[in-house]
C-alpha positions in Angstrom: 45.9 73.3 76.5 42.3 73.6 76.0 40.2 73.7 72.9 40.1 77.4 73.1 44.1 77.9 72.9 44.0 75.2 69.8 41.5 77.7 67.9 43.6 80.6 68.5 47.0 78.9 68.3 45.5 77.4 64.5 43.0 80.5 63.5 40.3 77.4 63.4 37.2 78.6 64.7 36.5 77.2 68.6 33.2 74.9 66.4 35.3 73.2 63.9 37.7 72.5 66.5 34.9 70.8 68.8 33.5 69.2 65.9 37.0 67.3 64.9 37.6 66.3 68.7 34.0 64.5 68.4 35.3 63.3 65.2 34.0 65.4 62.3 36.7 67.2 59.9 35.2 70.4 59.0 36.5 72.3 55.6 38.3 74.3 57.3 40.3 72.4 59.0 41.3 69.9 56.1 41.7 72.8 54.3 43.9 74.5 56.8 45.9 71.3 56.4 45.7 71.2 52.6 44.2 67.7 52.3 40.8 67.0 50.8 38.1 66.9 53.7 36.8 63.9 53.1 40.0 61.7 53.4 40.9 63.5 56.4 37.5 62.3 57.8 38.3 58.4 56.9 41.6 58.7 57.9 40.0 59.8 61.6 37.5 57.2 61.3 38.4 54.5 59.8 42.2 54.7 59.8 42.1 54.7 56.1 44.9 57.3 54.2 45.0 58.9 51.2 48.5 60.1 49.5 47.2 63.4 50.1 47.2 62.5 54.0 50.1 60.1 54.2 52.4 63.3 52.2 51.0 65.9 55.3 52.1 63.0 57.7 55.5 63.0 56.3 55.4 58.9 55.6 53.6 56.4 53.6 50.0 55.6 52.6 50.6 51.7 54.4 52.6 53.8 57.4 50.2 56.7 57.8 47.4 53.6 58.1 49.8 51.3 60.4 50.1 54.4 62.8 46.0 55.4 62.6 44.9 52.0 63.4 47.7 51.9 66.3 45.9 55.2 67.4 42.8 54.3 66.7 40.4 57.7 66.4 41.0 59.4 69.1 44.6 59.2 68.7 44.3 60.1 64.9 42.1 63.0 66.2 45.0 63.7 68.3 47.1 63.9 65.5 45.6 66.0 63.5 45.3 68.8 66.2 49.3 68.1 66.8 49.4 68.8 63.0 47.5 71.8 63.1 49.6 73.6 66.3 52.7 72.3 64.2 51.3 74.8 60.9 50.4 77.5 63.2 54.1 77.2 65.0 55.4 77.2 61.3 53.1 79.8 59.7 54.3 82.3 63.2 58.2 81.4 62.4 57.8 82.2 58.9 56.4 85.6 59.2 58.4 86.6 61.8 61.5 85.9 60.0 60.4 87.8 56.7 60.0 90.5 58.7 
Protein backbone atom coordinates (compact mmCIF):
# COMPACT_ATOMS: atom_id res chain seq x y z
CA UNK A 1 0.00 0.00 0.00
CA UNK A 2 1.59 3.22 -0.55
CA UNK A 3 1.59 6.47 1.25
CA UNK A 4 -0.87 7.75 -1.16
CA UNK A 5 -3.66 4.90 -0.45
CA UNK A 6 -2.98 5.66 3.54
CA UNK A 7 -4.06 9.40 2.93
CA UNK A 8 -7.04 8.51 1.05
CA UNK A 9 -8.00 5.33 3.05
CA UNK A 10 -7.53 7.87 6.48
CA UNK A 11 -8.69 11.45 4.88
CA UNK A 12 -4.90 12.53 6.24
CA UNK A 13 -3.48 14.73 3.81
CA UNK A 14 -0.55 12.83 1.62
CA UNK A 15 2.17 15.71 4.01
CA UNK A 16 1.10 14.71 7.42
CA UNK A 17 1.28 11.26 6.35
CA UNK A 18 5.05 11.69 5.02
CA UNK A 19 5.77 13.65 7.98
CA UNK A 20 4.65 10.77 10.65
CA UNK A 21 6.59 7.98 8.45
CA UNK A 22 9.83 10.34 8.97
CA UNK A 23 8.60 10.46 12.51
CA UNK A 24 6.67 13.72 13.14
CA UNK A 25 2.86 13.46 14.39
CA UNK A 26 1.16 16.28 12.76
CA UNK A 27 -2.30 17.69 14.49
CA UNK A 28 -4.13 16.11 12.40
CA UNK A 29 -3.22 12.96 12.65
CA UNK A 30 -3.30 12.77 16.63
CA UNK A 31 -6.21 14.45 16.30
CA UNK A 32 -7.69 12.00 13.81
CA UNK A 33 -6.81 9.53 16.54
CA UNK A 34 -8.14 11.52 19.46
CA UNK A 35 -4.97 11.65 21.50
CA UNK A 36 -3.04 14.80 22.29
CA UNK A 37 -0.22 15.43 19.59
CA UNK A 38 2.43 15.69 21.61
CA UNK A 39 2.17 12.22 23.47
CA UNK A 40 1.65 10.67 20.19
CA UNK A 41 5.03 12.11 19.19
CA UNK A 42 6.93 10.62 22.40
CA UNK A 43 5.20 7.61 22.14
CA UNK A 44 6.87 7.39 18.34
CA UNK A 45 10.06 8.58 19.63
CA UNK A 46 10.75 7.62 22.60
CA UNK A 47 8.42 4.75 23.29
CA UNK A 48 7.01 6.72 26.12
CA UNK A 49 2.78 6.36 26.57
CA UNK A 50 0.31 8.39 27.83
CA UNK A 51 -3.23 6.94 29.14
CA UNK A 52 -4.51 8.86 26.41
CA UNK A 53 -2.29 6.58 24.01
CA UNK A 54 -2.26 3.35 25.93
CA UNK A 55 -6.66 3.74 26.00
CA UNK A 56 -6.35 4.15 21.70
CA UNK A 57 -4.07 1.01 21.91
CA UNK A 58 -6.51 -0.94 23.69
CA UNK A 59 -3.94 -2.00 26.71
CA UNK A 60 -1.98 -0.45 29.37
CA UNK A 61 0.33 2.60 29.91
CA UNK A 62 3.41 -0.17 31.08
CA UNK A 63 2.04 -2.49 27.91
CA UNK A 64 1.56 0.24 25.29
CA UNK A 65 5.48 1.14 26.45
CA UNK A 66 6.63 -2.74 26.60
CA UNK A 67 5.26 -3.03 22.89
CA UNK A 68 6.89 0.58 21.57
CA UNK A 69 10.20 -0.16 22.77
CA UNK A 70 9.80 -3.85 21.30
CA UNK A 71 9.02 -1.87 18.02
CA UNK A 72 11.14 0.60 18.42
CA UNK A 73 10.02 3.88 16.12
CA UNK A 74 9.60 2.70 13.08
CA UNK A 75 7.53 -0.05 14.30
CA UNK A 76 5.52 2.47 16.56
CA UNK A 77 5.24 4.50 13.36
CA UNK A 78 3.89 1.54 11.94
CA UNK A 79 1.44 1.26 14.40
CA UNK A 80 -0.02 4.24 14.24
CA UNK A 81 -0.71 4.14 10.46
CA UNK A 82 -2.27 0.44 11.29
CA UNK A 83 -4.40 2.49 13.77
CA UNK A 84 -5.33 5.07 11.38
CA UNK A 85 -6.50 2.45 8.40
CA UNK A 86 -8.31 0.60 11.37
CA UNK A 87 -10.54 4.25 12.11
CA UNK A 88 -10.97 4.76 8.44
CA UNK A 89 -12.26 0.82 8.10
CA UNK A 90 -14.49 1.63 11.16
CA UNK A 91 -15.64 5.21 10.33
CA UNK A 92 -16.66 3.43 6.29
CA UNK A 93 -18.61 0.37 8.35
CA UNK A 94 -20.37 2.81 10.41
CA UNK A 95 -21.82 4.95 7.78
CA UNK A 96 -22.61 2.47 5.65
CA UNK A 97 -24.69 0.67 8.08
CA UNK A 98 -26.75 3.90 9.18
CA UNK A 99 -27.61 4.14 5.98
Amino acid sequence: MSLMDIALRTGIPLTDIEDLVRGTVTDNVAQRLGVPQLALQEFVRHGQASAKVAHRLGMSMAAAEELAQFLGSEGAIGLVLGLLLGLSGFEHKTVASAR
